[in-house]
ZAMARGU-4260 file (C-alpha; in steps of 0.2 Angstrom, whole numbers, plus 5000, padded with zeros to 4 digits):
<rodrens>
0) 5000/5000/5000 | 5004/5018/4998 | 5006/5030/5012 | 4990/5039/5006 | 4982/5021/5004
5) 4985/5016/5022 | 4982/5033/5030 | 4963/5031/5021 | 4961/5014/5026 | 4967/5015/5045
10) 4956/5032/5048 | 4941/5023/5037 | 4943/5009/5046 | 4936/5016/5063 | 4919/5021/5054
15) 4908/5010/5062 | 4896/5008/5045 | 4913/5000/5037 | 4913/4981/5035 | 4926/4979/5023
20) 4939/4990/5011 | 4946/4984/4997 | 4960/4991/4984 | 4954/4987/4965 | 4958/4991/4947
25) 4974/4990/4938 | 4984/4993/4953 | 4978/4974/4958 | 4980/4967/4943 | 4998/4971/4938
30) 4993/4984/4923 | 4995/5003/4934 | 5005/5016/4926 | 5012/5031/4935 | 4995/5039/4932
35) 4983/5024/4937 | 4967/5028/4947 | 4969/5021/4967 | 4952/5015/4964 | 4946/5010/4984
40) 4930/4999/4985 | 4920/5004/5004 | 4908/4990/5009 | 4897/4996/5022 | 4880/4995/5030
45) 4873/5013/5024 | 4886/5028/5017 | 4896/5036/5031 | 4890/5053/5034 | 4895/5064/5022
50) 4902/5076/5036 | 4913/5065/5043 | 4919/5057/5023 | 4921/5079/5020 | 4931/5080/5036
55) 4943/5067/5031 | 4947/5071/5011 | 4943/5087/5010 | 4963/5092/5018 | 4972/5082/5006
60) 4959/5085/4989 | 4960/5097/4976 | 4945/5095/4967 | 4934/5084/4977 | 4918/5078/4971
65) 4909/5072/4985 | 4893/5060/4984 | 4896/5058/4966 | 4879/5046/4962 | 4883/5046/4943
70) 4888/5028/4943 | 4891/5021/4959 | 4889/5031/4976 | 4908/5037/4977 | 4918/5051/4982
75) 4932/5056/4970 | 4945/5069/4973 | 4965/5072/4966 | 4977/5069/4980 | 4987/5087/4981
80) 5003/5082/4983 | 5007/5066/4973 | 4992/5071/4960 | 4986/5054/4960 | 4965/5051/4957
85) 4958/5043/4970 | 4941/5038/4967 | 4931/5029/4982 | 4916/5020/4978 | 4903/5013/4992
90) 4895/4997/4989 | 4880/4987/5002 | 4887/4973/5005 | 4871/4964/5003 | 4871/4971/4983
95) 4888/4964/4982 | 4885/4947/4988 | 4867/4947/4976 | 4880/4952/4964 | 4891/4938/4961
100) 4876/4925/4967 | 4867/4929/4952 | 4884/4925/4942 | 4894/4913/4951 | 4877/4901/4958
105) 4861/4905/4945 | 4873/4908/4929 | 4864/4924/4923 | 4869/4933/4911 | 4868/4950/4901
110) 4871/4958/4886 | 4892/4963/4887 | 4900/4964/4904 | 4891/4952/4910 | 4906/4944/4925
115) 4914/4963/4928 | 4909/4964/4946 | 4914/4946/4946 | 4932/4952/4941 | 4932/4965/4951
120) 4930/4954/4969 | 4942/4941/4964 | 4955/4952/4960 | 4954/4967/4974 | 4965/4968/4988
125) 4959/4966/5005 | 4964/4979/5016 | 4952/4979/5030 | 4939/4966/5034 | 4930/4968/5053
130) 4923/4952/5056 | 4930/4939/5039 | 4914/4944/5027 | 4925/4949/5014 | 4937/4937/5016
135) 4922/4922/5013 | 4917/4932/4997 | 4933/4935/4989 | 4939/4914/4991 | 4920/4912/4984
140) 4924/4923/4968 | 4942/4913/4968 | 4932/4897/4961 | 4932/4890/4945 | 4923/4896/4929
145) 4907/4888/4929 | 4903/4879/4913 | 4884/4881/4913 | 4888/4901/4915 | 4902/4901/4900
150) 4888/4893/4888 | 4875/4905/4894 | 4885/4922/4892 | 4889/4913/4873 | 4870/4910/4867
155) 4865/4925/4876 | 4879/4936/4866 | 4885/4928/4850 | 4868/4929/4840 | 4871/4947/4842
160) 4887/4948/4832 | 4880/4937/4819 | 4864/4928/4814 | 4850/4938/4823 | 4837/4950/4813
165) 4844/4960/4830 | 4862/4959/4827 | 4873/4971/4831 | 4881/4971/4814 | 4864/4976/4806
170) 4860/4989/4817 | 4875/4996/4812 | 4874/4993/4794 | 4857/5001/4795 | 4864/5017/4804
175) 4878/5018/4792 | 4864/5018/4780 | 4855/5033/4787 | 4870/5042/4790 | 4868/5039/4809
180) 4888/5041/4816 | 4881/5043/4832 | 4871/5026/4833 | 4884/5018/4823 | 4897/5024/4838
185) 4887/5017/4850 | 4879/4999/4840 | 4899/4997/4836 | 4903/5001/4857 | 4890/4987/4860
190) 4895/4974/4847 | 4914/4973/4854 | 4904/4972/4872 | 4896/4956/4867 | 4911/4950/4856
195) 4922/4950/4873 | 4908/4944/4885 | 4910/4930/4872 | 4929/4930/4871 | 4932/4927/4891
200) 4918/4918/4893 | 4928/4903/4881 | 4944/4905/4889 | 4935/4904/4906 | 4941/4919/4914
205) 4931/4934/4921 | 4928/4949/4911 | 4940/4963/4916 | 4931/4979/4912 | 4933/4988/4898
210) 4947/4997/4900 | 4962/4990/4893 | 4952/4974/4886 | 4963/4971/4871 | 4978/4971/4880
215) 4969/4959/4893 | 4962/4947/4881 | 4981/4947/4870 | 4986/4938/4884 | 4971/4923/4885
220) 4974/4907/4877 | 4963/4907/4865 | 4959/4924/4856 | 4963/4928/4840 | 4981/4935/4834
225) 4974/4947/4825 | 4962/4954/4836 | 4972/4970/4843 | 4975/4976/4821 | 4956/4969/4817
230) 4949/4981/4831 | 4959/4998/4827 | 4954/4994/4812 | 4936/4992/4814 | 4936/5010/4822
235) 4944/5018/4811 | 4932/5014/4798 | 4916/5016/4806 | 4914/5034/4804 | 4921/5033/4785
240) 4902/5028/4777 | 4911/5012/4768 | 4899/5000/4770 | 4905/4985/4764 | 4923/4987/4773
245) 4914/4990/4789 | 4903/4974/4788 | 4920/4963/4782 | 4928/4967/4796 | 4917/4962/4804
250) 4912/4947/4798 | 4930/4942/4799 | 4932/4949/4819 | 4918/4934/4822 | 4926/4922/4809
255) 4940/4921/4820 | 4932/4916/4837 | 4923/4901/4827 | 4938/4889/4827 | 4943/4894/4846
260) 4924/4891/4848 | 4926/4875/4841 | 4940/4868/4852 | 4935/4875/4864 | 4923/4861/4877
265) 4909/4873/4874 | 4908/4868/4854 | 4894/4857/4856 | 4882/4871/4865 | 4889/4884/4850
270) 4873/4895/4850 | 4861/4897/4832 | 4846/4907/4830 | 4831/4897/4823 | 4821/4907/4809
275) 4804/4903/4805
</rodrens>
C-alpha cells in the first residue's frame, strides 16, 4: 500500500458503518501506470456521513467531488501532493453478495459485461475486513469458471454479432445507411461488448472491464492474433460511410472466434438462431 492508501484505510477503518475495504483496478492486477486511478471499494451497512467522509478528504483533495451518484455512490478527489486520482466508491454489502450470486450460483447473464463485478471481487486487495465477510466472498469469487455460466453468456451474446434480425452488425449497417455516426458509435461500442463477454467467457476467465480489454484478452489462450489490428481497424472505419469494409471486418472479427469456439469444450452448445 501507499502512504495515502494506508492513511485512508486505518482512519476509514474506525467508521463504524465500514465492514470491509478493498484496493481494485489496475493497481491489483499488475497493469497501473504512473497515472493509474487508486480505485478504493468501501463496503458498508449505509454511506458514512457525508460530514465525517468531508472532514477526512477534503485536507488532502483538490477537486473533490463528494457523493458523486453518477455511477456508483463514490467520492472522488485528486490527492494534492502526489496528484494521484483517487476515486472511492461505496458498495451494500448485501448488493455485492446478490451480485456475484446471480453469476457465480444462478449463471445469469447479460448483454456485454456480464462477469465485471465478478472480476472485480476476485482480484481486489483486502485491506480491512471487521469480522472475515470479505474474506468468505473474495475465496467464493476465487472458484472455477462455471461451465453452465460460459455457455449461457455465449447463446445470450454471439447471435448478436451474427445471425439475429437484431444483430449488432445490422444495426449498424442500417445506421451507416441513414448516416447515423452517432448510433453507429454506440451499435459498434456494444457489438465489441458482446464480442468480449464471448471471448472470456471461452477462455473461462472473468471479464475485466473495459478498459484495457485488448491488452487483457492478447494475453488469453485462446483469442485471435489478430484481434488487437482487426479492432483499430474496425474503428477507424466506422465513421468513414464504407459499407462493405465495415461489415467485412466484421464478419472476419467473428470468423476468427469460430475455430477457438470449436476447440473450445463449449463447441457442442455453439449457439444458432432458429428462423421461421
Amino acid at each position: 500500500m501507499t502512504s495515502l492508501v494506508r492513511e485512508l484505510c486505518e482512519a476509514m477503518a474506525t467508521w463504524p458503518e465500514v465492514n470491509a475495504i478493498a484496493l481494485g483496478g489496475s493497481r491489483t492486477t499488475g497493469l497501473a501506470s504512473a497515472t493509474s486511478d487508486i480505485d478504493l471499494y468501501v463496503y458498508a451497512q449505509q454511506d458514512p456521513p457525508l460530514a465525517r467522509r468531508r472532514e477526512l478528504f477534503l485536507p488532502r483533495a483538490a477537486h473533490l467531488e463528494l457523493d458523486n451518484r453518477f455511477w456508483e455512490n463514490g467520492d472522488e478527489w485528486t490527492d494534492h501532493e502526489t496528484g494521484t486520482v483517487v476515486d472511492l466508491m461505496y458498495r451494500a454489502p448485501e448488493w455485492i453478495d446478490a451480485a456475484l450470486a446471480r453469476v457465480l450460483d444462478e449463471y445469469q447473464c447479460s448483454v456485454g459485461y456480464s462477469t465485471c463485478l465478478w472480476h472485480n471481487v476476485r482480484t481486489s486487495k483486502i485491506l480491512f475486513d471487521r469480522n472475515g465477510w470479505f474474506a468468505d466472498l473474495h475465496a467464493k469469487a476465487q472458484q472455477p469458471y462455471p461451465a453452465q455460466l460460459a455457455r449461457a453468456i455465449i447463446a445470450k451474446n454471439y447471435p448478436l454479432l451474427r445471425g439475429a434480425n437484431s444483430s449488432f452488425p445490422m444495426q449498424i449497417l442500417r445506421a451507416v445507411d441513414r448516416e447515423d455516426v452517432v448510433s453507429v458509435n454506440h451499435r459498434i461500442a456494444a457489438f465489441l461488448a458482446s464480442y468480449f463477454d464471448v471471448l472470456f467467457a471461452l477462455n473461462g476467465m472473468p471479464h475485466p472491464g473495459e478498459k484495457r480489454l485488448v491488452e487483457h484478452a492478447s494475453q488469453l489462450l485462446l483469442s485471435p492474433g489478430s484481434l488487437c489490428d482487426d479492432v483499430n481497424l474496425i474503428l477507424r472505419t466506422a465513421t468513414s460511410r464504407k459499407r462493405k469494409t465495415l461489415l467485412l471486418l466484421l464478419d472476419k472479427l467473428v470468423d476468427d472466434l469460430e475455430p477457438l469456439l470449436a476447440r473450445s469444450a463449449l463447441h457442442s452448445n455453439h449457439p444458432r438462431v432458429h428462423t421461421v
